[in-house]
N, C-alpha and C positions, 0 to 999 in steps of 0.2 A: 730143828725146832719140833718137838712132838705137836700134833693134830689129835683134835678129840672131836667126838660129837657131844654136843648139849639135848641134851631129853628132857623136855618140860613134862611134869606129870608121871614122875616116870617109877612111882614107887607102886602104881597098881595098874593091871588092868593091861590095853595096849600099847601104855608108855613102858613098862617092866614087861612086855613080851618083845617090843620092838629093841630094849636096852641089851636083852641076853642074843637075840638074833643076830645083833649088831654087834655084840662082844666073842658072839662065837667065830664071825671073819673077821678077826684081830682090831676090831676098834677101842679106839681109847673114848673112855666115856665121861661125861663131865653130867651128874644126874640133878633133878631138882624135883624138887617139892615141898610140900610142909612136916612129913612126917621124918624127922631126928632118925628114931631106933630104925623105921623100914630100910630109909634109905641106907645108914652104915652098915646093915646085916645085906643089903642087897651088894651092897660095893664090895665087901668080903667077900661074898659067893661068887661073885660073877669074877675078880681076880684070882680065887682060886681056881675055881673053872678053867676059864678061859688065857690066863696069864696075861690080861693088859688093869691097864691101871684105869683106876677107877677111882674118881671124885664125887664129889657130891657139895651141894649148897643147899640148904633150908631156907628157902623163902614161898610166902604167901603171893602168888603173884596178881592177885586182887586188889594189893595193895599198891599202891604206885609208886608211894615212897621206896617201900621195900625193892619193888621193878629199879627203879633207879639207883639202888647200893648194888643190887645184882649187874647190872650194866657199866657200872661204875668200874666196878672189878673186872671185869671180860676188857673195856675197851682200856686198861693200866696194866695188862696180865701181860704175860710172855706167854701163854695159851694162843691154839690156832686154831679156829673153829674152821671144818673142812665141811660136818654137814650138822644142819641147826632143825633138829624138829620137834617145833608146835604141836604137844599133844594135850597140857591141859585145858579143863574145860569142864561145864558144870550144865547142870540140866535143869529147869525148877517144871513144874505140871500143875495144870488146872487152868481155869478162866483167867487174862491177864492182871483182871482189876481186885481180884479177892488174894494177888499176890502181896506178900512184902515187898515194898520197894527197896528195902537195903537187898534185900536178894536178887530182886531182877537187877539192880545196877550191880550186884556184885559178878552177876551172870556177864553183863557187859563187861564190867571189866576185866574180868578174865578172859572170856573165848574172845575178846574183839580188840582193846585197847593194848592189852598187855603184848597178845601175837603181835601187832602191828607195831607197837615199839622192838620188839626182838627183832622183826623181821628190819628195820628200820637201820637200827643199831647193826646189825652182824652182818646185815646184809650190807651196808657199810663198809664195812672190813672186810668181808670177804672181795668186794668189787676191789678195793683197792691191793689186796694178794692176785686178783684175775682169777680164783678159782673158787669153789665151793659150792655147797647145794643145799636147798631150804627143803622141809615136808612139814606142813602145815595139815593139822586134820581135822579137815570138817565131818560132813557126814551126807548120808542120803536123802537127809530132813531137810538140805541146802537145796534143793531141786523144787522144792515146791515151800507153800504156806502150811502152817502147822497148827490150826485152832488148837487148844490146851494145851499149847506148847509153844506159844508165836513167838515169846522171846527170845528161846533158844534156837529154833527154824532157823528165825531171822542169822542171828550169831552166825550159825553156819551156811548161811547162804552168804553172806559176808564174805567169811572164809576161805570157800568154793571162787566167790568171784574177784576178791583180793589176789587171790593166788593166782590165777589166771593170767592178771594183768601183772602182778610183780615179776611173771613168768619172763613176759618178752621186756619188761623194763629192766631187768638183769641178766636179759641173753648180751649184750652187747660188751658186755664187762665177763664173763667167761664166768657167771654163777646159776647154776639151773635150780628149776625151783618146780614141785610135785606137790599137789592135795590129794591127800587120801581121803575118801570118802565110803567108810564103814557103812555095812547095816548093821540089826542087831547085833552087839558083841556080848557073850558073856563075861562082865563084869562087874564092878562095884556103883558102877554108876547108876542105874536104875534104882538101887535102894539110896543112894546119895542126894535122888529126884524124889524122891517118898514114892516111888511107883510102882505096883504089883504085877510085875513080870512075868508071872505065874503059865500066863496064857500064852508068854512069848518061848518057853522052857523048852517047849516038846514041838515048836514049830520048826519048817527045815531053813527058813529066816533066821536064825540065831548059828552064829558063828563063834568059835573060839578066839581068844583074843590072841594065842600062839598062831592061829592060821592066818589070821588077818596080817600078820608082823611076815610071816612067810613069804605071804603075796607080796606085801610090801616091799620088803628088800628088794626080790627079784625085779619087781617095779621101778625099783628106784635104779639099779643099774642100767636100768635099760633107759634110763631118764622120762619117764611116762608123764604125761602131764597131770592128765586126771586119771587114779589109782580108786576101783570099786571091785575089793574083792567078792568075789562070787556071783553067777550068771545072773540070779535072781534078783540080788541086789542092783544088779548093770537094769537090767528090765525094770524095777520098780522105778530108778535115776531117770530112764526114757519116755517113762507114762504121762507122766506132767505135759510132755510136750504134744500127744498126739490126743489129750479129751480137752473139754473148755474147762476155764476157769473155774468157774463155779460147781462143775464136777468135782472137780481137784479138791478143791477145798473141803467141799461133805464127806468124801472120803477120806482126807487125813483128817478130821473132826470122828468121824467114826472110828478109824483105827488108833486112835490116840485114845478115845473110851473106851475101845475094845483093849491092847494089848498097855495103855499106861493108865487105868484105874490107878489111882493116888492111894497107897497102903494107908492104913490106921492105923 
């Protein structure tokens, strides 16, 4: 029975670095996202590349219904999902009450709802194979509170501490489970947030979204729990714990209007 990994998000950014990283040690890949043309010109590349095969489904996974056709098909498929990783995920900025609400709950249901049913579902099935491995990706915004940013903070503190615990709740069934937690990555995301990166460009905080997928993999063989690539990022993850609360908080209020000014 072929094994594939599933890549949520995986048509830009550190879902599409982590997709070819993973295609380059012979994985079979099963991709998703919204975008049609990226994903099938991505699945051509990366089997020509690479020579393993290479899927793809189109779905919005904000949507639940949609969640549920996608899950429909994995748990009816003769597919064997060996590693499942949670990478979509959305950002909104500014004060929480001047948001759209279809946005922040779209926010929720993506980074929160949607991971927790895949993880739910596959992790399912893999418990019942006895093998397999999850990587769920939060971030280093999961470590602390995030004024003009709390919803998504929040998301990925979620994330961070979901994973954690699904960790030892599927070590007994022979499935490991990894959160990677990014700092800045150069990607699409920031402009996806309406936020002016500008300031974040030429800092030595800002990461490649190939480096990040590097660390990862290596991380993931080694089965690490919590994955934070690069030193500085490890350090910023650590700060929360050693100032007070109300420290914490004015500092990510300030670095959130310092490096996510909301574009025009």
């Amino acid at each position: 029975m072929t094994r594939y990994t599933l890549i949520t998000g995986a048509s830009s950014g550190i879902g599409l670095a982590l997709a070819e990283a993973l295609a380059r040690r012979g994985r079979n890949l099963i991709l998703v996202a919204r975008q049609r043309d990226a994903l099938d010109s991505i699945a051509c590349e990366l089997t020509q590349r690479f020579g393993v095969e290479v899927l793809f489904r189109v779905c919005d996974l904000s949507q639940p219904l949609r969640v549920s056709g996608l899950l429909h098909e994995l748990e009816h498929s003769d597919f064997t999902i060996d590693l499942l990783v949670n990478n979509a995920g959305i950002g909104t900025t500014g004060d929480y009450v001047s948001q759209d609400w279809a946005c922040e709950q779209q926010l929720i249901e993506l980074n929160v709802l949607a991971l927790a049913r895949l993880c739910h579902a596959v992790g399912t099935l893999m418990a019942g194979q006895g093998c397999g491995q999850i990587l769920n990706v939060a971030s280093i915004a999961g470590f602390q509170p995030g004024p003009g940013m709390s919803n998504y903070y929040a998301s990925k503190a979620y994330v961070l501490h979901f994973s954690e615990g699904l960790r030892e709740d599927l070590k007994p069934y022979g499935v490991k489970v990894s959160v990677l937690c990014p700092g800045p990555t150069n990607s699409a995301f920031f402009r996806r947030a309406q936020m002016d990166a500008r300031a974040l460009q030429s800092s030595k905080l800002m990461m490649s979204a190939e480096e990040v997928a590097l660390i990862t993999v290596k991380a993931l063989e080694k089965n690490r729990a919590i994955i934070i690539p690069g030193w500085r990022n490890r350090l910023l993850a650590l700060s929360p714990r050693l100032a007070p609360r109300w420290l914490v908080r004015r500092i990510s209020a300030y670095l959130n209007r310092r490096f996510g000014k909301p574009s025009r």
